[in-house]
DODREN-663223 format. One line per 3 residues: for each residue x, y, z of C-alpha. Coordinates in Angstrom, 1 decimal. Last residue first. Example, Ala and Ser with C-alpha at 12.3 -4.5 7.8 and 13.67 -1.06 7.14 Angstrom:
% residues 2
13.7,-1.1,7.1; 12.3,-4.5,7.8
This chain:
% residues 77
-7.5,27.7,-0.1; -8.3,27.2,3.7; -11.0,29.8,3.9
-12.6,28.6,1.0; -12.5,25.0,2.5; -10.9,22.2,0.9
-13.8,19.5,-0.3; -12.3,15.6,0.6; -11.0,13.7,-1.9
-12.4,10.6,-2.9; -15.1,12.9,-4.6; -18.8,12.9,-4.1
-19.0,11.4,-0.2; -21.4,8.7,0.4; -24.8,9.6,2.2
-26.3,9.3,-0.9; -26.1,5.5,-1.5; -26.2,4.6,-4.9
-24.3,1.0,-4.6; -20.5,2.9,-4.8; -19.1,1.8,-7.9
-16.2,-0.4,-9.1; -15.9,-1.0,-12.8; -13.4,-3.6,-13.2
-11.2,-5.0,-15.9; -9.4,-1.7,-15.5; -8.5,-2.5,-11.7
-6.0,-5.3,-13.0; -4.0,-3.2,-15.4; -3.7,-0.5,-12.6
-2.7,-3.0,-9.7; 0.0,-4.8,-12.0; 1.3,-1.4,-13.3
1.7,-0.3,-9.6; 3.2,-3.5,-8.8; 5.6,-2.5,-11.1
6.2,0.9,-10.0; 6.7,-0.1,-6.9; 9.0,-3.5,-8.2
11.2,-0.4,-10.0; 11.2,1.6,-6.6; 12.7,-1.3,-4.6
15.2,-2.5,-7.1; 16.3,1.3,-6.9; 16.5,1.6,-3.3
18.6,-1.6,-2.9; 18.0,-3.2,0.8; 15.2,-5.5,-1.5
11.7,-5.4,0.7; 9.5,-4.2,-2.3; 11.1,-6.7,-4.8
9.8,-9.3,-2.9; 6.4,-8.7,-3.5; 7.7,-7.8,-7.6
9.3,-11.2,-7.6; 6.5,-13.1,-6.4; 4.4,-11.8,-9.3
0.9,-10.0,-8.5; -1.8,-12.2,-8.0; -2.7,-12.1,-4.5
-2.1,-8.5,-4.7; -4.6,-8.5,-7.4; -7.3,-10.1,-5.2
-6.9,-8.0,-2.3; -6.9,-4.9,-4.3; -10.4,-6.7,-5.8
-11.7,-7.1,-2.7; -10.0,-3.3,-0.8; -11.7,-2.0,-3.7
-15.7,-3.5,-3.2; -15.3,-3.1,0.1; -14.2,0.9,-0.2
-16.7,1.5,-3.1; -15.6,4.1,-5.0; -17.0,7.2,-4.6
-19.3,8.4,-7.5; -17.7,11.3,-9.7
């Protein structure tokens, strides 16, 4: 898997948060928990739908980590 680009996301996170509906923002502040975890999963959907137009890469360099996720050592495991 090639590691996503991290300027390259936070752009187009940037982006769709400047495009997400102002009720959904809002939602994420409501004092009622489940108003609050429906606009999460909202703006969830929002980010995921808008990221799929995308193909976001890393530019080739090798020095990049594989995975977003760190390797777990043996040990460790």
């Amino acid at each position: 898997m090639t590691r996503i680009d991290p300027d390259a996301l936070a752009t187009h996170l940037e982006v769709a948060l400047a495009c997400a509906p102002v009720g959904t923002l809002a939602g994420l502040q409501d004092a009622d928990s489940q108003r609050r975890r429906r606009a999460t999963y909202t703006l969830a959907q929002h980010l995921a739908d808008r990221l799929g137009c995308f193909e976001i890469t890393g530019g080739g360099d090798s020095t990049l980590q594989a995975s977003l996720f760190q390797e777990v050592p043996r040990a460790v495991r």
